[in-house]
C-alpha positions as CSV (number, residue, x, y, z in Angstrom):
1,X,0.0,0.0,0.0
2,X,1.5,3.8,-0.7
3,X,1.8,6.2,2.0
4,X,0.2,8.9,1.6
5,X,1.1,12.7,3.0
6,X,-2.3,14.0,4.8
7,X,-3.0,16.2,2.2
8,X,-3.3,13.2,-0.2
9,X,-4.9,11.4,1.8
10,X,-8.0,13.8,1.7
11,X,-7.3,14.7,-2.0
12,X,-10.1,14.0,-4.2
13,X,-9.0,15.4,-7.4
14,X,-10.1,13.0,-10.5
15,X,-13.3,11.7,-8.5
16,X,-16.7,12.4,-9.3
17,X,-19.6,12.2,-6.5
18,X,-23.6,12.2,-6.5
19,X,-25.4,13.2,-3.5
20,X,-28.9,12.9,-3.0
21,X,-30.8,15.4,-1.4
22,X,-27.6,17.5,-1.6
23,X,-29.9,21.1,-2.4
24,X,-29.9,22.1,1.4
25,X,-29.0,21.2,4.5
26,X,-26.5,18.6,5.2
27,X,-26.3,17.0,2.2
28,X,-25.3,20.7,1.0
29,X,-22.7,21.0,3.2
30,X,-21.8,17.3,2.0
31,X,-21.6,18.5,-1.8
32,X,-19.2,21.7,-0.6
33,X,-17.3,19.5,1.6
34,X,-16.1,17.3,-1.4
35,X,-16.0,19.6,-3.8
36,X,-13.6,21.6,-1.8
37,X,-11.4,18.0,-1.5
38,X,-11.4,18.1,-4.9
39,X,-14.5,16.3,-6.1
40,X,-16.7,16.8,-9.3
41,X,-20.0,16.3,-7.7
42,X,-23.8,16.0,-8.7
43,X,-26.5,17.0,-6.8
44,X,-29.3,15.1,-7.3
45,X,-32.7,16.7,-5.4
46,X,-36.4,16.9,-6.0
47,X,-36.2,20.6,-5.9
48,X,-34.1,21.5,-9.0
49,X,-34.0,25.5,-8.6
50,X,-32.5,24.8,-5.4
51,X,-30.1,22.5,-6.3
52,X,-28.8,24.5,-8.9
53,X,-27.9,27.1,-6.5
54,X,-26.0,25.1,-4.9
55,X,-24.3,23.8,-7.6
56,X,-23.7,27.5,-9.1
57,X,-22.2,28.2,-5.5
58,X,-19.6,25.6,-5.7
59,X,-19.2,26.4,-9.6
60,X,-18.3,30.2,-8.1
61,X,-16.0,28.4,-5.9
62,X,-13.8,27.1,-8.8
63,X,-15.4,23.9,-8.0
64,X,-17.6,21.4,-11.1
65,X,-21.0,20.2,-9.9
66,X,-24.2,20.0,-12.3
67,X,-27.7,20.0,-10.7
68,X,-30.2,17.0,-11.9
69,X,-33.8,16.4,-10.9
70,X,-34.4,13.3,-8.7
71,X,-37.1,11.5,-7.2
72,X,-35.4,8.5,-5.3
73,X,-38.3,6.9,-5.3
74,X,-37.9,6.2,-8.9
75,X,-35.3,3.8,-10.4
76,X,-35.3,5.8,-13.7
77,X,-34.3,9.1,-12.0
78,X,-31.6,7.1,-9.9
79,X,-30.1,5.5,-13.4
80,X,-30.3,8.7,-14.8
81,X,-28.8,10.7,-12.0
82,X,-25.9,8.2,-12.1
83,X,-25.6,8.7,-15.8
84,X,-25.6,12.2,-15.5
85,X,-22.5,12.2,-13.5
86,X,-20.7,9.8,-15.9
87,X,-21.6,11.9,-19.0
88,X,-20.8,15.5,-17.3
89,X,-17.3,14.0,-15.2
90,X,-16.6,10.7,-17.4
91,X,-17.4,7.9,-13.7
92,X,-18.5,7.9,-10.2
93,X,-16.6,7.1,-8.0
94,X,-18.5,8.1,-4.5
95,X,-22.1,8.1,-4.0
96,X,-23.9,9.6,-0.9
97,X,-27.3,8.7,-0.4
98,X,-28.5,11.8,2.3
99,X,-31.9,12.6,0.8
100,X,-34.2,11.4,3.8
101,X,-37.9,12.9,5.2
102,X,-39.0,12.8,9.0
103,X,-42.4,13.3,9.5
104,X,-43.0,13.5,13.3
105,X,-46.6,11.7,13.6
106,X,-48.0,9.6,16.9
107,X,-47.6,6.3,15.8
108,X,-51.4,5.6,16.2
109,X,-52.0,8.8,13.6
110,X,-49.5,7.6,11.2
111,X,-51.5,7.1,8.1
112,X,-50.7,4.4,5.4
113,X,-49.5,6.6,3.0
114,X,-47.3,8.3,5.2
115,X,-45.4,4.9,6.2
116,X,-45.2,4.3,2.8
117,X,-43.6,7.8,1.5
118,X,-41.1,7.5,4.1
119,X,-40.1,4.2,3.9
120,X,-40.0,4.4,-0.1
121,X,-37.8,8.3,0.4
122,X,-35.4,6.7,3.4
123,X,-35.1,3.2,2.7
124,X,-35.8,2.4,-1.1
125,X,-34.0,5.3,-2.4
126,X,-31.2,4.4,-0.6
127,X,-31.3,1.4,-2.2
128,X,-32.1,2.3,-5.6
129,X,-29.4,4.6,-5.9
130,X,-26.9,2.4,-4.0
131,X,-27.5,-1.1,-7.0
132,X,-27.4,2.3,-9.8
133,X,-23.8,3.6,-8.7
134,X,-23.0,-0.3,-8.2
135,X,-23.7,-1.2,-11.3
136,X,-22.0,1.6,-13.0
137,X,-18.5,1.1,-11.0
138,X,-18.4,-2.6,-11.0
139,X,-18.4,-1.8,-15.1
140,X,-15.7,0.6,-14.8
141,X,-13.4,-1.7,-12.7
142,X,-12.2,0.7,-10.7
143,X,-14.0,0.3,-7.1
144,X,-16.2,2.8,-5.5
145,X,-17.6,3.8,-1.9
146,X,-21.2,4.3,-0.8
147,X,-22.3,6.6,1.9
148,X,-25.7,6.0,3.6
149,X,-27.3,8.7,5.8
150,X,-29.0,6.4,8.7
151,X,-29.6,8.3,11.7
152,X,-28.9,7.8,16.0
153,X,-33.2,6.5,15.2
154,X,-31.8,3.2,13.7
155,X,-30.3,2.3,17.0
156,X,-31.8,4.1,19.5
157,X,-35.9,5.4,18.9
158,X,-37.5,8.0,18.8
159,X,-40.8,9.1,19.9
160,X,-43.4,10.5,17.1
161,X,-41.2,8.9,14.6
162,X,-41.6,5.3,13.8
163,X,-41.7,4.9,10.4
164,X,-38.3,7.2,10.2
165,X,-37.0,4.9,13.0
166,X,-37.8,1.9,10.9
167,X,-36.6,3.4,7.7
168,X,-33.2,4.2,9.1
169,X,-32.9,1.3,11.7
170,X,-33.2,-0.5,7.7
171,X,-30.7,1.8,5.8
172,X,-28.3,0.6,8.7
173,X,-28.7,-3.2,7.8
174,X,-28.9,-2.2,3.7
175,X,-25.3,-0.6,4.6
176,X,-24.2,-4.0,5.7
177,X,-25.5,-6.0,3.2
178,X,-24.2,-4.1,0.6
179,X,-20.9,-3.5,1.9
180,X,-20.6,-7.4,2.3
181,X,-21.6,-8.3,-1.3
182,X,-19.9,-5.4,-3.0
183,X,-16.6,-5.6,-1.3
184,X,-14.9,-8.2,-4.0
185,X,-15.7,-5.5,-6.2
186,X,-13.5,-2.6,-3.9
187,X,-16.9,-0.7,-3.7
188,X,-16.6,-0.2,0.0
189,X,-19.8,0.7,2.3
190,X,-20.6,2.7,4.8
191,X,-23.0,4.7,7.0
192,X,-22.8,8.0,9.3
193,X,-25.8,8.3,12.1
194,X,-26.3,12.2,12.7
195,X,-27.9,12.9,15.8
196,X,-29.7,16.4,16.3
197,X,-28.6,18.3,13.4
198,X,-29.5,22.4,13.0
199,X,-31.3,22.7,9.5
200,X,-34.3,23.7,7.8
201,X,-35.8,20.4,8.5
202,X,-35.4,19.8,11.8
203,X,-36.1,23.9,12.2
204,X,-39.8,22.9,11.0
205,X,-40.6,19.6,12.2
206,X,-39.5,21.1,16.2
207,X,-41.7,24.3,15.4
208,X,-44.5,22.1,14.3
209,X,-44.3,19.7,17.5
210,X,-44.2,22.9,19.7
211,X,-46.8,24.6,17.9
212,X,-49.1,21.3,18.1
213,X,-48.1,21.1,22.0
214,X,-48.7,24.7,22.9
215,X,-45.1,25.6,24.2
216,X,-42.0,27.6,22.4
217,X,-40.2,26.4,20.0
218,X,-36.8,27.2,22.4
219,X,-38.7,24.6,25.0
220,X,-38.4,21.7,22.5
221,X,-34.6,22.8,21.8
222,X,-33.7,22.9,25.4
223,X,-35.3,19.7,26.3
224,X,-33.2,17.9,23.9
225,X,-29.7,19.7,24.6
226,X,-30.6,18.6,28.5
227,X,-29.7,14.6,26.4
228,X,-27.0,16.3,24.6
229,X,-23.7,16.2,26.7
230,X,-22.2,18.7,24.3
231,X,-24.9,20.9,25.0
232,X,-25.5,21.9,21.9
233,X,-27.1,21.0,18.1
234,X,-24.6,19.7,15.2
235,X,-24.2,21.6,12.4
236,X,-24.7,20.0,8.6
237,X,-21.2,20.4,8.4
238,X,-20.1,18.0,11.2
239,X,-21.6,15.3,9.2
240,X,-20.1,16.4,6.0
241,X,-16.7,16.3,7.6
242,X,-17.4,12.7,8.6
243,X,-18.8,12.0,5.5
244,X,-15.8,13.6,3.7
245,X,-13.4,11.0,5.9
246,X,-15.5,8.1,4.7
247,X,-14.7,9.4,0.9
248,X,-11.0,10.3,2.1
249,X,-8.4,7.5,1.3
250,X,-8.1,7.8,5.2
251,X,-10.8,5.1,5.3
252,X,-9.9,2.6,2.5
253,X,-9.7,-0.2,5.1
254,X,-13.3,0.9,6.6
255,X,-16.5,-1.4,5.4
256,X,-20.0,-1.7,6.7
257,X,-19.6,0.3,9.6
258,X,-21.6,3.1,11.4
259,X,-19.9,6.1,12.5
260,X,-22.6,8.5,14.8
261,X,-22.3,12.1,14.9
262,X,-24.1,13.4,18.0
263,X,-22.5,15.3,20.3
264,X,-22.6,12.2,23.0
265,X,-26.6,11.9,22.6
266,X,-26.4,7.9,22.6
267,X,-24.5,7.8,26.2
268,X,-27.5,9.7,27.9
């Protein structure tokens, strides 16, 4: 094996990268994270406007990224998002499956459609996207890794949020399985478990749970900082660091394991 200097090690010039759900929030801060290692990226999001601001923002950078419309939901979009990146940057090389939803809904209110739309955005699309980029760099020979966005839910519940629970408790045991089959191929596997991140989704769902309880917003916040022994929220780009290590050739020896990001939330 060649040593690498530390700069190397976290150099990702010559690699190309699709993340889903990379228009806002952490998979965002993912996209700027690895485009700033280096990486030509493609962000591949439902909401296209947004995503191509993000994608003009890393382009202003000195960065490459291109912006493609995605529902994960659909194999078509995730072969065509994967194709995408192959025609813009020639391969793929990393994929990073973030996009995710987390409706917070008593478990005896939770409606069929809703289990359904969450497991098929959390859990399918993972998937989908995951045998896409597989297929794709088990052609090109040249290995690969996969990034899965599970969540501190898949080991560790949460209440009002059982079919996100389920869905990521699964996208931790769809990391496994695919890192075990895919490693003759050098696609290597892994997953990162956030635990309470600061973005514009969690922003809504706590306002919406206070709202529906009658307290403040800064009630909910406080409550969960109390199980926090950082005593504070993670930003999107504490996972994106992480996530950027799991790309890194830092972590070539690293398969079908869960790293959690969450400021010591799984010890209280």
């Amino acid at each position: 094996m060649a040593n690498f200097s530390i700069s190397e090690l976290y150099d990702l010039s010559g690699h190309a990268a699709l993340v889903t759900g990379g228009a806002l929030g952490i998979g965002q801060a993912i996209a700027f994270r690895l485009s700033e290692a280096g990486a030509s990226v493609v962000i591949a999001d439902v909401d296209l406007a947004s995503a191509k601001k993000t994608a003009a923002q890393i382009e202003a950078r000195g960065g490459r990224a291109q912006a493609v419309r995605a529902d994960v939901r659909v194999a078509a979009d995730a072969e065509a998002a994967v194709q995408a990146a192959v025609d813009a940057f020639g391969q793929i090389d990393l994929l990073v499956n973030n996009a995710g939803i987390f409706p917070l809904i008593p478990v005896l209110d939770v409606a069929e459609e809703v289990w359904d739309r969450v497991i098929d955005i959390n859990l399918k699309g993972a998937f989908l996207f995951a045998k896409a980029a597989a297929k794709q760099m088990v052609q090109a020979g040249r290995g690969g890794k996969i990034i899965n966005l599970a969540s501190v839910d898949a080991v560790h519940p949460n209440g009002m949020a059982t079919p996100y629970n389920a869905s990521k408790g699964g996208v931790l045991m769809l990391t496994k399985g695919l890192a075990l089959e895919l490693a003759p191929h050098k696609i290597l596997v892994n997953a990162v478990a956030p635990g309470g991140i600061t973005t514009p989704g969690t922003d809504e769902a706590r306002s919406r749970v206070a709202s529906s309880a009658g307290i403040p917003d800064d009630a909910i916040l406080q409550g969960w900082l109390q199980r926090v022994p950082l005593r504070r929220m993670g930003e999107p780009d504490d996972v994106a660091k992480v996530v950027l290590f799991l790309a890194s050739r830092a972590a070539d020896f690293i398969t079908g394991e869960l790293i959690v990001v969450d400021g010591g939330y799984l010890l209280s």
